[in-house]
C-alpha positions as CSV (number, residue, x, y, z in Angstrom):
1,X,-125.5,-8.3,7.2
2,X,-128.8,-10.2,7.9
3,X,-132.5,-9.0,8.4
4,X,-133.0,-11.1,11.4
5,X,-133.2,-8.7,14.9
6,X,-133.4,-11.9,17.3
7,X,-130.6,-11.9,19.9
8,X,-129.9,-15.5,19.3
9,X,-128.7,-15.0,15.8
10,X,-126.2,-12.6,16.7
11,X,-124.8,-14.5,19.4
12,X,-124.5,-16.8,17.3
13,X,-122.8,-15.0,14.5
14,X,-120.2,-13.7,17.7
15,X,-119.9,-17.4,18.8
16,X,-118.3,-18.4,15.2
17,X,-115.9,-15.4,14.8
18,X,-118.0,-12.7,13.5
19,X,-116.7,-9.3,13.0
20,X,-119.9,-7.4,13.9
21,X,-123.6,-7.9,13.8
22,X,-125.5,-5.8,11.0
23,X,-129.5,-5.4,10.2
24,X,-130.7,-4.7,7.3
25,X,-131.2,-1.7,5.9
26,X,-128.0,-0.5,6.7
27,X,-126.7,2.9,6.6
28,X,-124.1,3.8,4.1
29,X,-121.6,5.6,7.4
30,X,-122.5,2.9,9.7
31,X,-121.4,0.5,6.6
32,X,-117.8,2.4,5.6
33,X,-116.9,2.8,9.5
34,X,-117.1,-1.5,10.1
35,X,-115.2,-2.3,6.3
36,X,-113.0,0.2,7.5
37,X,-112.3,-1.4,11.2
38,X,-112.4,-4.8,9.1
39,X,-109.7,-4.0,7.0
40,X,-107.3,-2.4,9.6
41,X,-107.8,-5.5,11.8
42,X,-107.0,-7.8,8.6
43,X,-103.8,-5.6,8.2
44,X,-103.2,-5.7,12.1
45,X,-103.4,-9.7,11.7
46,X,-101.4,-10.2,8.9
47,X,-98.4,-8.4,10.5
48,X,-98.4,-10.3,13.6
49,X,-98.5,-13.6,11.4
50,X,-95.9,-12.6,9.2
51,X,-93.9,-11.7,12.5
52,X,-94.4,-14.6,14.1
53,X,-93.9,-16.7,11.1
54,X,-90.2,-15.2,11.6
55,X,-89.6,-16.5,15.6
56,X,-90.9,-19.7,13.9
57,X,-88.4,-19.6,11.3
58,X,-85.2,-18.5,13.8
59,X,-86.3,-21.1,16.3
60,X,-86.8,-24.3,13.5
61,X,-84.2,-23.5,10.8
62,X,-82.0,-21.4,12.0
63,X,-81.7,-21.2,15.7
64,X,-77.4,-20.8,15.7
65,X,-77.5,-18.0,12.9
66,X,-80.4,-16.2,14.2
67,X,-78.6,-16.4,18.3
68,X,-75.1,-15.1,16.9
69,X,-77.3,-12.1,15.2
70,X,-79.1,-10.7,18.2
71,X,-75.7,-11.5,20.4
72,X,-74.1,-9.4,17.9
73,X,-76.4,-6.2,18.1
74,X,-76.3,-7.2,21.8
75,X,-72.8,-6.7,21.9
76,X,-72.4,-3.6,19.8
77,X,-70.3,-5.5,17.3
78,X,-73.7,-4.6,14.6
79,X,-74.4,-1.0,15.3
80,X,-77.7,0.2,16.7
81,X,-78.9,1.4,13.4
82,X,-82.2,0.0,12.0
83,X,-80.6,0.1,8.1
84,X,-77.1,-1.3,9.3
85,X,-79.3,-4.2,11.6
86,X,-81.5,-4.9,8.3
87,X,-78.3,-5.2,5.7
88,X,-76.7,-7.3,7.8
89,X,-79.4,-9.6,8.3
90,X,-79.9,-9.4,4.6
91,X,-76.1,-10.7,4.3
92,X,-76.7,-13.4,7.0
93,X,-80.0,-14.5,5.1
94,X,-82.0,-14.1,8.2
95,X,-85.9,-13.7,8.1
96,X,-86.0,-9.6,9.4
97,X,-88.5,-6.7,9.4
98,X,-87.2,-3.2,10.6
99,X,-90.9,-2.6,12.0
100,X,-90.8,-5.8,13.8
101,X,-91.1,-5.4,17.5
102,X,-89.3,-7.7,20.4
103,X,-90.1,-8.7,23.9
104,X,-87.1,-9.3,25.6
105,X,-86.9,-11.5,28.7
106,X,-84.2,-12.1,31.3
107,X,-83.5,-14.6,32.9
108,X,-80.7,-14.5,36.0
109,X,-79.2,-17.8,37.6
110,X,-78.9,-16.7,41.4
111,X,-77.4,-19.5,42.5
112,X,-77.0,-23.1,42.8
113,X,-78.9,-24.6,45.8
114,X,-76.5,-27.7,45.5
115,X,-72.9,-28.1,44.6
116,X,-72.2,-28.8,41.3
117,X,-68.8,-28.5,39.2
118,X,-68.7,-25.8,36.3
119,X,-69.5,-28.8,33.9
120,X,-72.4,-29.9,35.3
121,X,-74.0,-26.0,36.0
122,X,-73.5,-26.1,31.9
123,X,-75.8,-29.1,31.7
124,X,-78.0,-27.8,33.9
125,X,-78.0,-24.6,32.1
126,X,-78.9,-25.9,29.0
127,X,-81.6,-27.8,30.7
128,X,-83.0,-24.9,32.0
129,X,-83.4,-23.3,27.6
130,X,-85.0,-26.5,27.3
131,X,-87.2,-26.3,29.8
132,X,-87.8,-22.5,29.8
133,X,-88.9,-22.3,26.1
134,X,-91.4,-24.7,26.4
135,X,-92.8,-23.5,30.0
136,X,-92.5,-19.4,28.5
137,X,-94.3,-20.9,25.3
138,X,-91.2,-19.9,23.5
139,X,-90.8,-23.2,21.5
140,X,-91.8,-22.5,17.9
141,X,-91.9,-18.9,18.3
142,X,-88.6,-17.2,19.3
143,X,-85.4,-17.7,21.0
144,X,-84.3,-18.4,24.1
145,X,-79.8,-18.9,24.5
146,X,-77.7,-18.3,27.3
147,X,-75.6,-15.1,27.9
148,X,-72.4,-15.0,30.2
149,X,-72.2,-15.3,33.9
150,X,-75.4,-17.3,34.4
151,X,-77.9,-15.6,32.3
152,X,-80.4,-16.0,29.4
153,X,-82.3,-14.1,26.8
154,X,-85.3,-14.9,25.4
155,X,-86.8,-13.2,22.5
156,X,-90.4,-13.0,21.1
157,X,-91.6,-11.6,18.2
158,X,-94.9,-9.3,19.0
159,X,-97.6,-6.9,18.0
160,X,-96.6,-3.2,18.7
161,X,-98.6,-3.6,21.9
162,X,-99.0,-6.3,23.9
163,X,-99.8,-6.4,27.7
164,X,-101.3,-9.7,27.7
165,X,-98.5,-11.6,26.3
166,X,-96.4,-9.7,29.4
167,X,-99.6,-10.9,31.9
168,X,-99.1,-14.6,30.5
169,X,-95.8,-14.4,30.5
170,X,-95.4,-13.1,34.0
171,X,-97.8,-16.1,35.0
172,X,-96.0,-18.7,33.0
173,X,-92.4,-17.1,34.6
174,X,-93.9,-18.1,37.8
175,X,-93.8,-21.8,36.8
176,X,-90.6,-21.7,35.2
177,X,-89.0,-20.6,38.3
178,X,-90.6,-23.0,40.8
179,X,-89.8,-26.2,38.0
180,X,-85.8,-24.5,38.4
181,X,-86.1,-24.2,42.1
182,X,-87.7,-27.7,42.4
183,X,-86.0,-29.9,39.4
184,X,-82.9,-28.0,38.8
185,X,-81.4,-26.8,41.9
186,X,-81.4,-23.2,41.3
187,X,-83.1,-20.0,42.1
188,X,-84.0,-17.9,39.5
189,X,-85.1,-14.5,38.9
190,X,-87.1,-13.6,35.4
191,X,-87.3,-9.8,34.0
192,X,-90.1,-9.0,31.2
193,X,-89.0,-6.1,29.5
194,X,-91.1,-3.4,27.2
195,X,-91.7,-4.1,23.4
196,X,-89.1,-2.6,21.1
197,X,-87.5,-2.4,17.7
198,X,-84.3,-3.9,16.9
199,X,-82.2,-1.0,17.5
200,X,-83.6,-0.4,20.9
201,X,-83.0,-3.9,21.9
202,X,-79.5,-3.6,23.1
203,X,-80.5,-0.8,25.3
204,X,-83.3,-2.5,26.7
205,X,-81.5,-5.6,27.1
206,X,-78.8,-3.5,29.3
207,X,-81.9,-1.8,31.3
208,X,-82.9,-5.4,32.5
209,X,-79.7,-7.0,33.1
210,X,-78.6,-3.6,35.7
211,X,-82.1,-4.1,37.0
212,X,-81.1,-7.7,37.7
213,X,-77.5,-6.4,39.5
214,X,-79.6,-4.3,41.6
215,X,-81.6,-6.4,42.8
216,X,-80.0,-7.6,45.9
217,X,-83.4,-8.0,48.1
218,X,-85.6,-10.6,45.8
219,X,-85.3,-14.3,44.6
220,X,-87.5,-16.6,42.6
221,X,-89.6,-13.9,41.4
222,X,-90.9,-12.7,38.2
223,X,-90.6,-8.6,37.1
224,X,-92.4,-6.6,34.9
225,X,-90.7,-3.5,33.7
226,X,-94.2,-1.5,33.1
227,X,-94.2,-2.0,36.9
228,X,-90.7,-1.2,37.9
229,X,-90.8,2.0,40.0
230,X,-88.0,4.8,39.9
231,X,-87.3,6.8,43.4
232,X,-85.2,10.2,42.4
233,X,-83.6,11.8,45.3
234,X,-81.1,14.0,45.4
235,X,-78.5,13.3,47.4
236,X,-76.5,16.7,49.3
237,X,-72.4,16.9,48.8
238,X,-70.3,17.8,52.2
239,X,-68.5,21.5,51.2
240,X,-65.0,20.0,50.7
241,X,-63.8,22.9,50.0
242,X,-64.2,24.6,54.1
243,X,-63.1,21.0,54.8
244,X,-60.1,21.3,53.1
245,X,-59.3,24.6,54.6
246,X,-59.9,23.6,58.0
247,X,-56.9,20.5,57.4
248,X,-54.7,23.0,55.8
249,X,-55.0,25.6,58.7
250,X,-54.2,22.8,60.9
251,X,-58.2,22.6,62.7
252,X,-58.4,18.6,61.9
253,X,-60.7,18.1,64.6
254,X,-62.9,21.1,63.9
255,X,-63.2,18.8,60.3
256,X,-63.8,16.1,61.8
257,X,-66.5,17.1,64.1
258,X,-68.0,18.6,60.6
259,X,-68.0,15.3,59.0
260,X,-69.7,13.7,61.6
261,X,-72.4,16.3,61.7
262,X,-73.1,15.7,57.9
């Protein structure tokens, strides 16, 4: 609050992290509305800290516990239950928040551009974590392990909202794949999936690895799935049944001119 009107003050006051910009005499609504936005944001911040403070942990301290955890809700062997997910992290003595939210991100291996033997395409695998975490900005503040048959996750702890971390992800994804095509011999595809809770990870997880198995058509590419589009169609049966009664009266190519038609 300040009795000072000129424009430089308050550009000022922005320039060095300022919440807002209040003149004297202020009135008592205008007052209570800014604490109010003040404290929410304060609440805001201090959630995504404490969230982040946990990738941090999992990544620095205890990167092989926190891996086998997610792989195990991954692979249904902890139930998709948000009490069951947090007692058994409780048990494993891993840093967890049922309210916590999770960007997933998949990462396909397409193929090898060079021939390598299954020892070597582990190295290189592992290269590409290494390389992937600090390219995806993951380093520090998440995970990022390999899955079966050529894939990866990464996980990122985020705020409940967050289509800026997706837009800088999508553009750091970009890099990552042209450093794999370029320094590791491979072509990659990487998948950005929607924010969610523990207990919807497994299913979003699955969403972006048959999204990957779809995809027959592109390579080297980064996807958003706020972007993925769904086409519904329906598509018509053939009436077995007059087909079948057509064979069994003998008329075969009577059905077979009907199969063509359809």
């Amino acid at each position: 609050m300040t009795c000072h009107a000129d424009f430089k003050y308050a550009q000022r006051a922005v320039q060095l992290g300022s919440f807002d910009y209040l003149l004297k005499p202020v009135p008592a609504d205008e007052l209570r509305a800014v604490v109010t936005r003040a404290a929410e944001k304060i609440v805001k911040d201090n959630e995504t800290k404490q969230f982040s403070r946990f990738g941090q942990f999992w990544a620095r301290h205890q990167p092989l516990l926190a891996e086998r955890f997610w792989l195990d809700i991954i692979n249904h062997t902890i139930p998709s239950n948000p009490e069951l997910i947090k007692k058994e992290a409780k048990e494993r003595n891993i840093p967890f928040d049922v309210d916590m939210k999770l960007l997933p991100i998949f990462i396909s291996i397409l193929r090898y551009n060079k021939p390598f033997m299954p020892r070597d395409e582990k190295i290189i695998e592992y290269a590409l974590i290494n390389s992937g975490g600090e390219l995806l900005g993951i380093q520090g503040s998440g995970l990022l392990f390999g899955l079966p048959d050529r894939k990866l996750l990464a996980l990122i702890p985020v705020e409940k909202d967050a289509p800026e971390i997706q837009e800088t992800l999508k553009a750091r994804g970009e890099t990552f794949v042209a450093s794999a095509r370029t320094y590791f011999y491979c072509d990659i595809c990487v998948y950005i999936g929607e924010e969610v809770l523990s207990h919807e990870l497994t299913d979003m997880v699955g969403r972006l690895a048959a999204w990957d198995k779809s995809n027959v058509a592109h390579g080297n590419r980064v996807f958003l799935w706020r972007n993925k589009t769904y086409r519904h169609s329906v598509i018509p049966l053939p009436d077995m049944n007059t087909w079948s009664v057509l064979l069994k009266e003998g008329h075969g190519e009577k059905a077979a001119a009907e199969a063509v038609a359809f």
